[in-house]
N, C-alpha and C positions, 0 to 999 in steps of 0.2 A: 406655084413653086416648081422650081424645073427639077429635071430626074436625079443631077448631080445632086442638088439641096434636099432632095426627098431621100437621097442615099444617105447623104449626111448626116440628115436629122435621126435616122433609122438605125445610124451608127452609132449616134450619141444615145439613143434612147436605149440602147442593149449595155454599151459601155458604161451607163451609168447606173447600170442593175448587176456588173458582172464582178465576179468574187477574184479574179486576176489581179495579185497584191500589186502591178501597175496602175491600176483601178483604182484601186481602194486606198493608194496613196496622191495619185491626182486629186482624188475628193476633196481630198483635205489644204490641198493649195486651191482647190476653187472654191471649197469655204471662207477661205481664210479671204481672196479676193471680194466676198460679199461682205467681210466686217472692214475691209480697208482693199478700195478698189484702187489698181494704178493700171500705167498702159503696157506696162513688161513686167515680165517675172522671169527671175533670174534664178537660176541651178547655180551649186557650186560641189566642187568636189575637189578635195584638200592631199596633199603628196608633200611627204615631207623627204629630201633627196639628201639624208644622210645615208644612205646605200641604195641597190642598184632598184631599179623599179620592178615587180612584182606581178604578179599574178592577182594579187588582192586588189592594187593599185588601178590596175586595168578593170577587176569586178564590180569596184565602187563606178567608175565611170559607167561601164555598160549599164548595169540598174539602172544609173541614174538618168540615161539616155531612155531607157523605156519608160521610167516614169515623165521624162518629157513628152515624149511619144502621146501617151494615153491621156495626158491633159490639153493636150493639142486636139484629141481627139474629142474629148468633154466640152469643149472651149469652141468646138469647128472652126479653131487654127484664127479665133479671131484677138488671142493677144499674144503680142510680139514673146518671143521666149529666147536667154541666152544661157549656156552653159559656161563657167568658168572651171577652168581647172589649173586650181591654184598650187603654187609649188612654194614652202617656206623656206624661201634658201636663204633667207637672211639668219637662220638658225643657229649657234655657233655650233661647231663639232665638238660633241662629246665623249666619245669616245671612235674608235680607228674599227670599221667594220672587218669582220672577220674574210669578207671574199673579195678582195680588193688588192689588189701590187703594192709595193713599196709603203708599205706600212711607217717605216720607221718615219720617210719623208711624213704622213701625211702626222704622226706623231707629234712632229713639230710646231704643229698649226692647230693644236687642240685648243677648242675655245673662240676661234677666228668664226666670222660667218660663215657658211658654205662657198660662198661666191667669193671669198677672198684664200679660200684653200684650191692649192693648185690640182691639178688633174691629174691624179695617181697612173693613169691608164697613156696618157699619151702628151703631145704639145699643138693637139688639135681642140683643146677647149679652153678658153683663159680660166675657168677652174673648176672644182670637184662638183659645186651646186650644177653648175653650166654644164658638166659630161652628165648629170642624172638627167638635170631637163630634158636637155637634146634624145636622148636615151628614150623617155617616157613621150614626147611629142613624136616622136619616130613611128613608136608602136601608134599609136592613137589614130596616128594618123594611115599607117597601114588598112585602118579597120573604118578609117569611112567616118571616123565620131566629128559632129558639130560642134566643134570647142572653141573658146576662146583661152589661151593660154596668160596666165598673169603671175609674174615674180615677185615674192613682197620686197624684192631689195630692191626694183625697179619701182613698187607702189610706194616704198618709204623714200627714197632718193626724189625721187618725178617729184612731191606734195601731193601726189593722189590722197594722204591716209593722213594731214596733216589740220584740217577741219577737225576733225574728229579725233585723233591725238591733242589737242588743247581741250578740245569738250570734256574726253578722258583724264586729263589733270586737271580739273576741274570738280571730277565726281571722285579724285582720286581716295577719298576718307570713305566712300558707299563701296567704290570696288574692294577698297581693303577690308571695309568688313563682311564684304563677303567671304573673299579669300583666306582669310585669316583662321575661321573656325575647321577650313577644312585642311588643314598643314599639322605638323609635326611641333610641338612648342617651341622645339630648336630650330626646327625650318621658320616659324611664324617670327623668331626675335629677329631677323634679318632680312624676312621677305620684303620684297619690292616689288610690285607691276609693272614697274620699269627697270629695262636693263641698258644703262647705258654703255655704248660703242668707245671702248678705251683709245684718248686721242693720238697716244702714243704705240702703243701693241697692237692696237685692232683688238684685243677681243672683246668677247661679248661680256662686260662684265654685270655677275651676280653681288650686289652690295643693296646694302640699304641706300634709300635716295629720301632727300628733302625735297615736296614740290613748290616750287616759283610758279602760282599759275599766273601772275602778274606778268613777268618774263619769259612767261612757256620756257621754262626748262626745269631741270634738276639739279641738287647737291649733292655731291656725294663725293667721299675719299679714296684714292688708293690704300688697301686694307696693308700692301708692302711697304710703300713710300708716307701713306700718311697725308701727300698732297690733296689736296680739294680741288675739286672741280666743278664747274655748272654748262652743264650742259644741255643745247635746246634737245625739248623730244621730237621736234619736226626736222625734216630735212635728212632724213635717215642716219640721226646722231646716235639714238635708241631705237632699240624694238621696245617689245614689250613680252614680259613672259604667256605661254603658248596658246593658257585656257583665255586669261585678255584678251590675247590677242586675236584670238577666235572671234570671240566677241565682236572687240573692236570690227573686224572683219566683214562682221555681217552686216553691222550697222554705215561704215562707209559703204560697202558695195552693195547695199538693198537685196542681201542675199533670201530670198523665200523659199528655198529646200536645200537642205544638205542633209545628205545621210550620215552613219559612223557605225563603225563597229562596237560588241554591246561591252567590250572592253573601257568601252569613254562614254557611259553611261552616268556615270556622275559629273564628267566634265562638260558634257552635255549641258548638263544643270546648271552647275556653278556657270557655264558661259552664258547660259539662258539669262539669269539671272544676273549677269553685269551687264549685257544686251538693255534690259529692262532700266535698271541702272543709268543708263546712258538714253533713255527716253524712246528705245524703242523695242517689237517684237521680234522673238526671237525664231529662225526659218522652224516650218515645217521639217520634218523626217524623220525615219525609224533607225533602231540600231538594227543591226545586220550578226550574226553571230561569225565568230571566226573560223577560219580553215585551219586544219590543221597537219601537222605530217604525217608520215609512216609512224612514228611511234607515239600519237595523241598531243604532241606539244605544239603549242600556236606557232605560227609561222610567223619568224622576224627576217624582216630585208637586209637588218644588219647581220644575222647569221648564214642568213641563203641557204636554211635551214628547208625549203618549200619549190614547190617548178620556178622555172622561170619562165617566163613569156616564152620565149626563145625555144624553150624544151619541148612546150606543150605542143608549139608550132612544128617541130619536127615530126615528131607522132601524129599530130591531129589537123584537123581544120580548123579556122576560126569560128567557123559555127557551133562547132562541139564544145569548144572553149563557153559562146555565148550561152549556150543551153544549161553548164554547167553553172555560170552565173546565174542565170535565172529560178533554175531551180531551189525551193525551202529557204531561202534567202536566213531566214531566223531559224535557222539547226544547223550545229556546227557539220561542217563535212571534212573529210581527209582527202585532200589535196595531193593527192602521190598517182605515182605514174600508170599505178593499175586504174585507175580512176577511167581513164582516158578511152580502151575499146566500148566501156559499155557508154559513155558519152555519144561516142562516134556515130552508134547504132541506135542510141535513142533518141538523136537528131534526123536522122533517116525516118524511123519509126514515126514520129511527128508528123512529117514533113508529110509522108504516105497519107496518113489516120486525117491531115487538114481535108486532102482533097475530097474524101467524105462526110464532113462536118458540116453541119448548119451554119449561119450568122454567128449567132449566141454562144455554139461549139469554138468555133475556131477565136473567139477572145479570149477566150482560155488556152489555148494551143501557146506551149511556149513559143513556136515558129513565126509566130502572128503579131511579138512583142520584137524579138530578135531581129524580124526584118521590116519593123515599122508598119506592120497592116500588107505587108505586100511577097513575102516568101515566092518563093522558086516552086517551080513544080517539080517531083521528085523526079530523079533518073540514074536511081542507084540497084544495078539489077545482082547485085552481091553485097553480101554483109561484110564488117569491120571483121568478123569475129572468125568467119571464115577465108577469108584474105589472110587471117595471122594461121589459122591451120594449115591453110594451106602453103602456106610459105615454109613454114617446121616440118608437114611431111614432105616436100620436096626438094628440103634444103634449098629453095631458091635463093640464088645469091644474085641474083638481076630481075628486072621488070620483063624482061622478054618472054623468061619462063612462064613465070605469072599469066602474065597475057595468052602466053598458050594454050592454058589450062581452061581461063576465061573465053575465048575465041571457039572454043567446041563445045562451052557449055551454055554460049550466048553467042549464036552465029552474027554476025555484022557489028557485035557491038566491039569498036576498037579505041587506043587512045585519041585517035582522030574524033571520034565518034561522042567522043563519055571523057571530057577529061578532067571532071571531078573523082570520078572511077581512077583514072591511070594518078593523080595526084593519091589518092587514098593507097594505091598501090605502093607510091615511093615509101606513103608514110607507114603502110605494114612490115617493108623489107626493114624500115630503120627499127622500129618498135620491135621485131624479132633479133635480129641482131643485140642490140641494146641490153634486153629483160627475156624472153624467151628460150632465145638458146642457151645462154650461160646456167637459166637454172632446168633446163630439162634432163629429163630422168625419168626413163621408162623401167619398168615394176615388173615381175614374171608374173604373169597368169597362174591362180590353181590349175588343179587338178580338174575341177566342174567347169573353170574357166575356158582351160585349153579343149573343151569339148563344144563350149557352144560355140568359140570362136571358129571349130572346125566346121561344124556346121553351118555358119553364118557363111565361111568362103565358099561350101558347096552351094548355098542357098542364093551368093549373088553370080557363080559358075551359071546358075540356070536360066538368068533372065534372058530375056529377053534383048537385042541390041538396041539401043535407044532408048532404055527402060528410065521412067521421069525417077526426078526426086522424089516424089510419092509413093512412085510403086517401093522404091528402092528402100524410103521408113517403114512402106507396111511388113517387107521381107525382115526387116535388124527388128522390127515390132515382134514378129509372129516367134525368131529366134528367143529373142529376150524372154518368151513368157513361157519361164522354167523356173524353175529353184535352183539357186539362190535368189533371185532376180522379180518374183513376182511379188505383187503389191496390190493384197486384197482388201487394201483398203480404197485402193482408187482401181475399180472394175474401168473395163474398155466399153463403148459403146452399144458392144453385141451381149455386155453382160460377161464376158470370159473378164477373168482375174486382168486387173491392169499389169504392165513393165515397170518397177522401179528404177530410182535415176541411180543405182548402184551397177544396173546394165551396160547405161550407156557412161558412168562415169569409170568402169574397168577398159573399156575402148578405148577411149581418151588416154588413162593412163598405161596400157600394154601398147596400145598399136602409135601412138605419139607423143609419148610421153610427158604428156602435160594434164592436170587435175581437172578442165573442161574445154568445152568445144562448143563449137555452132552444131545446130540439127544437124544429125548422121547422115543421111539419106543426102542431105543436100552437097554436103560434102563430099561424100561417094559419087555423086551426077557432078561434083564438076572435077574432081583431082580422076575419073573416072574408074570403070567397075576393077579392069585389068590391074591397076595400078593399086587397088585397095584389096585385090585378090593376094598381089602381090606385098605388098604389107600384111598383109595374116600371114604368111607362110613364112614371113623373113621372124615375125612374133614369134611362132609355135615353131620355128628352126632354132632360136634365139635359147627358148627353154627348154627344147629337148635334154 
């Protein structure tokens, strides 16, 4: 066995013991290869492009790219693997999303397929389905993801989906009674699993249908005119409603994983369940719980209620975005802009903590998922958290400042140098601007206050020139441990009473007026002593 294969084998043998919900969800498509072996196994991940694409949209793909990742790695990449990432824009519009131009036009086209409604935004996409696509391929593909992209108006048009659209009216009395127990009695007098494509209006119409499986088509009326019609289900005349057509879905494209959010945890079922119906198994995958906003409500694409790609990327890197997908995947999180520094920082954090890890350690390291087994080595010599403080006490309104600050408290490291650092820099100057400064508001010091403060500016008057960030926390330490401030419940090392975070969170709030910060010390060594001498005095002048 050569070194390469002895690696290999040594990768799979850890990976197949390791508790990284990557892991733990590969397992389960290589079991499933053991009850029904084939030579590909196929991902899919679903976008439905009645508004703009998401943040979610892109969190479903990335997961589902690291659980390819980890099966590749279970597998030592010995079966073929594709991702599809499917977009239903054969869907008709239902209603007119809230963040979107010209409403009234797109009003008109209620009911039409996606791909047959025009392009609210411009005369650069022949329609509304075609501007989300293009939109969500754009991103995808910024990020690097192995995808195969597929239209169901292009799978129902082409006859990719039309094998199995007759199979489908065939089982059509098994699918309805699946369907049927889980509808509304008034929704059930009328449902149909087929919606056929009005030959005259385009839309999509909901009616009840008679099926022809003789014919491969349907019967059905206009509910206005009264007219009859029979219309084949192949050749993109019909779709079929959403959870069918799920189904259907899996079974033409041999799909063996999709994920969903835990929102389509019954639909999940019901589609499983006409999958089975239709003679086969239904994919592997977990529900995923939802994100949600600033004020606990699920994020919808049609509100824009949530970041957008776009947003995140302003503020962040695309790594801090991945890290955030990765992370509790099943516990909802809030999705809102504050989200984002501690993201930043605990991709860094990772990325540091890998190059100390065992084997066994780093498959578990979100970093190790995120970049396929292959991460960066770290070379971030300043935090997120401190970039934004430092930007607020300096008012920096350009990177140059910045850099200044940075360039004497990390000699040679420049944007030439680090330009992950000088990108992170754009992305603090925006994030303060943005969120930072409109809400800050600095707070007067007590009476107890404005005296350790006093003391603190004599105490860093004395250092030393060059004095590290170390020395620099032990001096705001030694100030801190006074009353109001001390915290004998967590003693210091030497046994003296600890500093509570009520110390260092009246700093934050008197000297910069924001409710938290990065480590003092560190901050003081790099906005430097002079300049934080001179913030206390501008403070305790402020409340005289």
């Amino acid at each position: 066995m050569s070194v390469a294969e002895t690696t290999a084998a040594s990768l799979r043998e850890l990976a197949e013991n390791s508790n990284a919900w990557p892991f733990e969800e590969a397992r389960k498509i290589v079991a499933r290869l053991k009850r029904k072996p084939k030579d590909e196994v196929i991902f899919e991940t679903g976008y439905g492009p009645s508004g703009l694409p998401h943040i979610g949209t892109f969190g479903e793909v990335a997961r589902t790219t690291m659980v390819r990742h980890a099966f590749r790695v279970l597998t030592d990449d010995s079966v073929k693997t594709r991702l599809i990432a499917f977009s239903d824009d054969m869907d008709g519009l239902r209603k007119v999303p809230d963040n979107v131009p010209n409403k009234e036009m797109l009003a008109a086209h209620l009911g039409k397929p996606l791909t047959q409604v025009p392009d609210p935004f411009s005369n650069e996409y022949p329609s509304f389905g075609a501007h989300n696509n293009a939109r969500l391929r754009a991103f995808l593909d910024t990020f690097g993801f192995d995808y195969e992209f597929l239209s169901s108006t292009d799978c129902y048009k082409s006859g990719r989906f039309d094998a199995t659209l007759l199979l489908f009216l065939q089982r059509f009395d098994a699918v309805m009674n699946i369907m049927l127990p889980s509808l509304r009695e008034e929704r059930a007098q009328t449902y149909s699993p087929f919606l056929p494509i009005h030959p005259r209006t385009g839309i999509v119409m909901q009616v009840p249908v008679e099926p022809d499986v003789a014919k491969g088509a349907i019967v059905w009326s206009d509910p206005e005119t009264n007219e009859r019609f029979e219309t084949p289900v192949t050749g993109g005349h019909a779709k079929l409603q959403w959870k069918p057509d799920w189904a259907m879905r899996w079974v033409a494209l041999g799909i063996d994983y999709e994920m969903a959010g835990k929102d389509l945890i019954d639909s999940v079922k019901l589609s499983g369940e006409i999958a089975r119906a239709l003679g086969s198994q239904p994919p592997e995958g977990f529900n995923y719980e939802l994100f949600l906003d600033e004020k606990g409500s699920k994020i919808s694409k049609s509100k824009g209620n949530g970041l957008t790609i776009e947003e995140w990327l302003r503020y962040a890197s695309p790594e801090s975005l991945s890290l955030f997908m990765y992370q509790s995947p099943k516990s909802a999180k809030r999705l809102y802009f504050d989200v984002i520094p501690r993201a930043v920082d605990e991709y860094q954090q990772f990325l540091e903590a890998y190059q100390r890890q065992d084997e066994k350690q780093r498959l578990s390291n979100p970093v190790w998922h995120i970049h396929a087994g292959d991460p960066p080595k770290p070379d971030m010599p300043i935090t997120f958290q401190l970039l934004l403080t430092l930007v607020s006490s300096s008012n920096a309104e350009n990177a140059e400042t910045l850099w200044g600050f940075i360039g004497r408290y990390r000699p040679g490291v420049t944007p030439q140098t680090h330009r992950k650092l000088d990108a992170m820099v754009g992305y603090a100057i925006n994030y303060y601007r943005d969120f930072v400064a409109p809400t800050k508001q600095f707070r007067e010091p007590t009476d107890a206050e404005r005296v350790a403060l006093s003391d603190l500016r004599d105490a860093l008057s004395n250092l030393p020139q060059g004095a590290s960030a170390e020395d620099i926390q032990n001096v705001v330490y030694e100030i801190g441990r006074r009353e109001p401030f001390l915290d004998l419940k967590k003693p210091a090392k030497d046994g003296r009473p600890g500093v509570s975070l009520d110390w260092f969170n009246m700093l934050y709030q008197v000297l910069l007026g924001q409710e938290k910060g990065p480590r003092f010390g560190s901050f003081v060594a790099v906005y430097g002593v002079q300049n934080t001498i001179g913030m206390i005095d501008g403070a305790l002048a402020r409340s005289a």
